[in-house]
N, C-alpha and C positions, 0 to 999 in steps of 0.2 A: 528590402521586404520586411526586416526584424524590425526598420523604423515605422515603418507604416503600420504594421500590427501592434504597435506601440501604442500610436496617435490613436489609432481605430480604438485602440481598450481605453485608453485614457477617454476619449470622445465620449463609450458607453458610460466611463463609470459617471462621466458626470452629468449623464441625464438620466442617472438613477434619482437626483436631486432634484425636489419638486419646485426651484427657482433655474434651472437650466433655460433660461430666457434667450439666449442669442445661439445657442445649439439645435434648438425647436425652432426661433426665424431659419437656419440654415435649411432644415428636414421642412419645413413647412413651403419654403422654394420649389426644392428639389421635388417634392410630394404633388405640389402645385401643375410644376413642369410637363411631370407623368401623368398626371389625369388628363392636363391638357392634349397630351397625344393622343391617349385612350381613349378619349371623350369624344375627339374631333374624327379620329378613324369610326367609331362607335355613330355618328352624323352621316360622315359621308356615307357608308354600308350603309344607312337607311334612306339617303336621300338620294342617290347617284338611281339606285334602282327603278325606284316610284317616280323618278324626271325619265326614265327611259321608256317605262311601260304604261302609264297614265297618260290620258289626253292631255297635250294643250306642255308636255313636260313640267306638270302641276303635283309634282310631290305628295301633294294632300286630296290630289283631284277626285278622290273615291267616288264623289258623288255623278262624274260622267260617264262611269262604266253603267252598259246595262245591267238590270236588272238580276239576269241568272248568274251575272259574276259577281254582282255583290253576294248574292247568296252562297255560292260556291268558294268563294275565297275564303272567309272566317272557316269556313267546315274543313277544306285544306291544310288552312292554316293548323288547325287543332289536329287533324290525323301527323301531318308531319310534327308536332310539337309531342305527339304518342308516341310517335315513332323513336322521336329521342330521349324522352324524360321515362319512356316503361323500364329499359335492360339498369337505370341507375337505383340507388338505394335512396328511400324516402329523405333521409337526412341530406344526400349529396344534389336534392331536387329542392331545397330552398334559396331563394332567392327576394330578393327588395328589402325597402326600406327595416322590414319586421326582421326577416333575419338579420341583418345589421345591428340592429337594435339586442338580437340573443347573442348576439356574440359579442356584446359589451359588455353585455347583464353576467352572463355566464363563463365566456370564454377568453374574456382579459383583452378584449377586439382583434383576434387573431383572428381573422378570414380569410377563408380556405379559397385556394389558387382554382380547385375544380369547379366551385360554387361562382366564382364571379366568371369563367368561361363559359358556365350552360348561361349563366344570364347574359351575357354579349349575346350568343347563339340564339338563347330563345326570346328576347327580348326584337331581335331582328325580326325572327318568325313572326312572331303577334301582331309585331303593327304593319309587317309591308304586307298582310293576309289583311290588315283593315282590322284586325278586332278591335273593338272600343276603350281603347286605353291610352296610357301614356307612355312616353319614355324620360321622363324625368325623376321616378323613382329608380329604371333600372342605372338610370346615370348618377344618382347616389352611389347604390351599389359599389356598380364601375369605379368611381372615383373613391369612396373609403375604402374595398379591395384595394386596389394600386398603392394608397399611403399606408395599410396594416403591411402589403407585401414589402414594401421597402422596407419597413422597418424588420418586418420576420428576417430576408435577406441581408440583411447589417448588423442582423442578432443585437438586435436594440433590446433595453428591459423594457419589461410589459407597460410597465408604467407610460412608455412612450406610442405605445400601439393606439392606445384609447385617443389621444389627441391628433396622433395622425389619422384615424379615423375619420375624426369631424375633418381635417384637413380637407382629406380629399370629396366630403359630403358637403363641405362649401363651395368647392371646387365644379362640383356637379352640379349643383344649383346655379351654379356662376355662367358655366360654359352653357347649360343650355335654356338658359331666361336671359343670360348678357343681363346679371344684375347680382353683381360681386358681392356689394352688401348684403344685400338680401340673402346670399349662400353662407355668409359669415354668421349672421344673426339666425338661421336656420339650423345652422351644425352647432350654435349655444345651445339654441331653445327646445330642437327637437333629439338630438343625438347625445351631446355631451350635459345638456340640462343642467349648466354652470354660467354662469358668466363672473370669468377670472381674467388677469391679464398673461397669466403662461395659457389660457386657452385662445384669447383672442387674437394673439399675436402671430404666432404660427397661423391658425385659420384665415387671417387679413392675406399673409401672404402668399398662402397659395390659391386663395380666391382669383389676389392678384394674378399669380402666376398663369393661373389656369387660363385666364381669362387675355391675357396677354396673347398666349398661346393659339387660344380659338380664333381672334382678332387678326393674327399673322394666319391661317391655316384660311378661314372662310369668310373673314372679313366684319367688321361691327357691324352689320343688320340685327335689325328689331324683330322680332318673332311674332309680333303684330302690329298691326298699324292702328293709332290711338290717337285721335284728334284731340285738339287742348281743349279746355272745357274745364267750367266751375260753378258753385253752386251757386243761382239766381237770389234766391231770396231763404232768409233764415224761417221763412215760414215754410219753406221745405223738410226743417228738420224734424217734426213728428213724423213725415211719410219718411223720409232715410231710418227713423227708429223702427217705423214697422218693417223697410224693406230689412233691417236687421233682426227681428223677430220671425221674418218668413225664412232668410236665409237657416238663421237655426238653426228651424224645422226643418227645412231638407238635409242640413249638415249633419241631423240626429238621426236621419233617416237610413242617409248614406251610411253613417258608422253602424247603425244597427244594422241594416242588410248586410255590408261585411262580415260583421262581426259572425250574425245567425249564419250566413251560408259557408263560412270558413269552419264553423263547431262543426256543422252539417256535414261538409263532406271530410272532414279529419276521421271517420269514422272508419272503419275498418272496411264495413259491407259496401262503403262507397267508394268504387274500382275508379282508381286512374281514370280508365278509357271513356267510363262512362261520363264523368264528369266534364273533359276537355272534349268529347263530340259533342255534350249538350251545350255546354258554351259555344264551341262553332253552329250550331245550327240557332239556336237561340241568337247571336247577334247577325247570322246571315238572314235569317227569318226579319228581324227588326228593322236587317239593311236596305231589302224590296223596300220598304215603305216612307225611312226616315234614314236616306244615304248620309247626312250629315254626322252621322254619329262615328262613323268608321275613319278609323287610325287616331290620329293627337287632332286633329280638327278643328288645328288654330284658324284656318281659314274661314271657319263658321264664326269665331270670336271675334276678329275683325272683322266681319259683316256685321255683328252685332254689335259693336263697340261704333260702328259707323251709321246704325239705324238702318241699315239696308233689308232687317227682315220685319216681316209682318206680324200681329198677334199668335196669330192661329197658328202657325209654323214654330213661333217659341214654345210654345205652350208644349206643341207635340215631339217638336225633340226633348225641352224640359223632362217631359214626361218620359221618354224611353230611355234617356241616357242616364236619367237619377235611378230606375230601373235596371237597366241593362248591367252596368260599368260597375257597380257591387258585387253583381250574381257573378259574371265571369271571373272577375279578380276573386273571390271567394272560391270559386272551383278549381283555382290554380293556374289559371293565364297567368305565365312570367312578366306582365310588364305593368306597370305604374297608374299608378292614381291618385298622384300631384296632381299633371297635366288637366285630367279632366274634374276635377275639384274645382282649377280655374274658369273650364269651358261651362258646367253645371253653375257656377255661379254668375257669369256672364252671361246664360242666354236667359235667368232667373234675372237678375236685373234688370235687365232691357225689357224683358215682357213686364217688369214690375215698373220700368218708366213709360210705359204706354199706356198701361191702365191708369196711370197718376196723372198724365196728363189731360186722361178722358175723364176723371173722376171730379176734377175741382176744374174752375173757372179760370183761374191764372194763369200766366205762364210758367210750366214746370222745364226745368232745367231737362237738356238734348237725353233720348233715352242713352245714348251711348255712357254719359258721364254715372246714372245707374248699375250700366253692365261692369265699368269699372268696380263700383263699393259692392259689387255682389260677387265678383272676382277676390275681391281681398277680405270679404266677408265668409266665404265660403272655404275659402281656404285655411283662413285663421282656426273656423269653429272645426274644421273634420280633423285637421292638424296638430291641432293647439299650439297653434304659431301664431298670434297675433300680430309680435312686432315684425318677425320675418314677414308675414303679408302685406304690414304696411309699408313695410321699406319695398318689396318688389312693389307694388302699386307706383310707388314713388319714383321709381327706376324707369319701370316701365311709358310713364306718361309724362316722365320729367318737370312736372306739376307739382309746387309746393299746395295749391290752390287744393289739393284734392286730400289732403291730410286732415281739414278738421272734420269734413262728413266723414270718410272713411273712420277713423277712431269711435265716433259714434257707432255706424254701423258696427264695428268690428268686438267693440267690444260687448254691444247685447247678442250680438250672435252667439258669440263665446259663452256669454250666460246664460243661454237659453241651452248649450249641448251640455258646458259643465256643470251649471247646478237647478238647473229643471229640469233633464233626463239625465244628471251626475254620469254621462259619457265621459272617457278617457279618449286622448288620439285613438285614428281609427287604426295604426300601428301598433301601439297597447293593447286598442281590444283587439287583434287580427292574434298578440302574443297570448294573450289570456283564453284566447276560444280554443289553441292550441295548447292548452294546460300550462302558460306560463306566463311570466310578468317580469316588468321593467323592474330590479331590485335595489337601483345604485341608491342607499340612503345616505345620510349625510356623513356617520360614519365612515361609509365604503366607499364615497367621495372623495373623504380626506386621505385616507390609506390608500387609493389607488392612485394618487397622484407620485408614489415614489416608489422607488424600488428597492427591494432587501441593503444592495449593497452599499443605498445610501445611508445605514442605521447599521449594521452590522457590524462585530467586531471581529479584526484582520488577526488582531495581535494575539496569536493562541498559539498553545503547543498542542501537539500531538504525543501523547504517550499510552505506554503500554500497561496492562493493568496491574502490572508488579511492578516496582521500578528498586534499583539500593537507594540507599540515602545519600551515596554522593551524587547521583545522577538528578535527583529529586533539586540537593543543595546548587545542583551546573543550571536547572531549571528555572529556579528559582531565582536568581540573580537578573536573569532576562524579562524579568517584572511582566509574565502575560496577563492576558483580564482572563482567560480559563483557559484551563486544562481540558481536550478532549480525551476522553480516552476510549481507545480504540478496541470496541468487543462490537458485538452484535446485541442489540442493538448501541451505538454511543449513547455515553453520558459526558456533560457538563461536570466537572469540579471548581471548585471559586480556588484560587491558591493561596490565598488565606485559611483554608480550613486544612492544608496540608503544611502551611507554616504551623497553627496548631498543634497540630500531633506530633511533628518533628520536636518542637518544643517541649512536650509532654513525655515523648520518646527516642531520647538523646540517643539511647543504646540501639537504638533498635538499625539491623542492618538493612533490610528489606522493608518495603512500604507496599502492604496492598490494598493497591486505591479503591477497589470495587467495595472492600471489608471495613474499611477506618472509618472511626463516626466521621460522617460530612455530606453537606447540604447537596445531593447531585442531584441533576436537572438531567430528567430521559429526552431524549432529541430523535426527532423526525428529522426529514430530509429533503433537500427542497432546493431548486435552481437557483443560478444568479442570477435571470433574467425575470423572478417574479416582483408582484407589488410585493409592499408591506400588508394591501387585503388578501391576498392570498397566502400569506406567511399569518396573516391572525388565522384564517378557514384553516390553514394547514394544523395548525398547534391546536385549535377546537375539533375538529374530525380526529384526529390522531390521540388527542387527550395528550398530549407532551406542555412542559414548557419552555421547551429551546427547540432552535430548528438550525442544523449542519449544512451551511451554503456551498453549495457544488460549484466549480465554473464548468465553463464550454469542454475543458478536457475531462470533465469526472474528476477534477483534483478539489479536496478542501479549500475554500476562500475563506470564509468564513465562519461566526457565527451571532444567532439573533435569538432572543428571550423575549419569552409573554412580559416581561419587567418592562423591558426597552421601548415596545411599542404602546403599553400603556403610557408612559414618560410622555413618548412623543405624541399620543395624541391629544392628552391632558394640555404640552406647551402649547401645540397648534392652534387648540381652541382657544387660549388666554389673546392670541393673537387679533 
């Protein structure tokens, strides 16, 4: 047992190190492994259900119930989602992609065990009720929950929390689009907003992992059906630029209805209850008329990837779901708005390759091959994921042939959200409408990659504030880098400044250290499982310049000076 708590500390200290390269492959396995259970039970509980009580055992079949239960279900759906999100506290009722994201910014990506179980729970609720959304953000969630818990559970330093994180936000991506890369290049671009090789490496493999996992549990199926298809003629490419200019607009649309109806109801006077009954009636009301909108509704995106719908039917889901699928996600429906970012941009292509077709003379390339670039356009610009969408696109239709339109489209999309309505992801604005924002700057990038005890100094004494001069001279032969000394609050001594005075006061029998001229450094207090960013926040809010490292038992480990972590981020940057 004494050996293994050995290995286990040894293990930590050395992923307080921000090159810990094959200890992060281990945790990013292991991290992989666990999502993939989570993910896959997180699937079956939503699909075992909806194959039992849907016609035809059609999972998605919403659209063959009659009429008063598509209206009835969302409204269901929302009373039992009151029923469990009223008795909890505001804080312990976030969930997706956006909290994820605050508790990176904020909380060194520690996420809480009770927040990722209401989103299992209500994330269930929402879609087998049919509401308009997805569940590909709550399988974000899901999957960075699992890789922060692992790491909380292993009392890993924070430093390692942050990349387990994206681990398991690769992992979600992966398990459920079955498109690894694309989860790997998502947890750079959207969560960790790095791309390094201690980020990459971990994230590959538990993408891997994950995905290995889903494949042995429910088998490699495709999530839609995507005929191969490529672009006719390069005289097609002003209409792919404009259908990247329409995309856009509705990716600016979407972000800004989140964005307004999230400030909107963040308000005080705006009750829970009232909120999650208007959402259920609101997408039950929409359901009567335009049943394609209800649940994840990839079966509507393979019909339109396959040309199977008409004008007028795109148009009019277009219309309700760029509508509908803001307001509710704004009013606090627990589940995702990945999912339908793809479906909004897919039935917007497809009606964008029907009009192209009717519009000019020539042959214009299969609408479906549209619904594709308005899938990976749509998603890029509400996201700001670009290369994540064009690598799912790629995944998905296994089509190198689809990569130089899609780039076009994708990337005027992206210009038209971020610098013609300078929109941030709709996860940013979702955090900003909530009075807060993505903080990690370049600075607090580099500092959060390691942890105190990989800069800290071991070799200290502890003494008391009087000491004789022979105890002083038994101290001093042990060559420490400081002296702590022990009052309320500690202070820092250099033992240079106590060679010094010894020097200066041969006679003297007693030395007191708090009284003798000497450079001391007041110290704050601080764990050994934080970054070095929260050891500079800790020394700036406290006003100290040294900070006393505690371990796991409350005993002194260390210590760490405002000196040391300027050193070190001054060498980092020469790097």
């Amino acid at each position: 047992m004494q050996k293994y708590a050995a290995s286990l500390k040894s293990f930590r200290h050395r992923l307080s190190f921000a090159e810990a390269l094959p200890q992060m492959v281990i945790l990013g396995v292991l991290c992989g492994v666990l999502c993939g259970l989570v993910l896959g039970l997180f699937r079956m509980a939503l699909e075992w259900p909806l194959e039992q009580l849907l016609p035809n055992c059609d999972h998605e079949g919403f659209e063959s119930l009659p009429a008063w239960l598509r209206f009835s279900l969302p409204v269901a759906g929302s009373l039992i989602l009151l029923a469990l999100l009223a008795p909890l506290a505001p804080l312990d009722r976030k969930v997706g992609v956006a909290h994820l994201l605050e508790r990176i910014s904020y909380h060194q990506g520690q996420l809480p065990l009770k927040n990722a179980l209401l989103q299992f729970i209500a994330a269930l609720i929402a879609l087998l009720t049919g509401h308009s959304a997805g569940k590909e953000g709550p399988a974000v969630h899901l999957g960075a929950a699992s890789g922060s818990l692992l790491g909380q559970k292993l009392r890993l330093p924070n430093n390692t929390l942050r990349i387990l994180a994206g681990c398991g936000t690769a992992a979600g991506i992966a398990a459920m689009f079955n498109t690894p890369l694309a989860g790997v290049i998502f947890a750079m671009e959207v969560v960790l907003m790095e791309y390094s090789v201690l980020g990459f490496m971990p994230v590959m493999a538990a993408a891997a992992a994950a995905t290995l996992v889903m494949h042995l549990l429910l088998g490699p199926e495709q999530i839609m059906s995507v005929p191969a298809m490529q672009i006719h003629s390069l005289n097609e490419v002003p209409y792919v630029l404009f259908l990247g200019v329409v995309i856009g607009l509705l990716a600016s649309l979407f972000i800004r209805l989140v964005s307004l109806v999230t400030r909107w109801s963040s308000q005080p006077r705006f009750h829970l209850s009232y909120r999650l009954i208007l959402a259920g009636v609101m997408t039950g009301a929409c359901a009567i008329y335009v049943p394609e909108i209800m649940g994840v509704g990839y079966d509507t995106v393979s019909s339109a990837l396959e040309g199977k719908l008409v004008l007028t039917t795109l148009l009019l889901i277009l219309l309700v779901k760029v509508l509908i699928t803001p307001v509710i996600i704004g009013l606090g429906i627990p589940a995702g708005l990945i999912g339908p970012t793809f479906f909004i941009g897919a039935i917007a292509g497809s009606a964008l390759g029907i009009l192209g077709s009717s519009a000019v003379e020539q042959e214009v390339t299969h609408q479906g091959f549209y619904a594709l670039l308005g899938m990976g356009s749509m998603m890029a610009a509400v996201l700001n994921a670009p290369l994540a969408a064009l690598i799912a696109i790629m995944e998905l239709t296994s089509n190198p042939n689809i990569l130089f339109p899609a780039m076009i489209a994708i990337v005027v999309a992206n210009l038209i959200a971020r610098y013609v309505f300078n929109l941030p992801s709709v996860f940013i604005a979702m955090m900003r409408a909530q009075g807060m924002d993505f903080r990690l700057k370049p600075v607090q990038q580099v500092l959060s990659r390691s942890a105190v005890s990989s800069l800290m100094h071991t070799d200290i004494i502890r003494v008391a504030k009087s000491i004789s001069a022979q105890e002083a001279t038994e101290l001093l032969t042990r060559n420490p880098s400081w002296l702590v000394i022990d009052e309320t609050p500690q202070s820092l001594l250099p033992p240079a400044d106590l060679v010094a005075y010894m020097r200066e006061h041969p006679d003297a029998e007693r030395i007191e250290l708090l009284e003798m001229p000497a450079l001391r450094l007041d110290c704050g207090q601080l764990g050994i499982q934080a970054t070095l960013l929260e050891a500079l926040e800790k020394l700036t809010a406290e006003e100290v310049d040294a900070l006393c490292i505690t371990g796991f038992e409350g005993r002194l480990s260390g210590v760490l000076t405002r000196d040391q972590l300027d050193t070190f981020y001054r060498q980092y940057t020469r790097l």
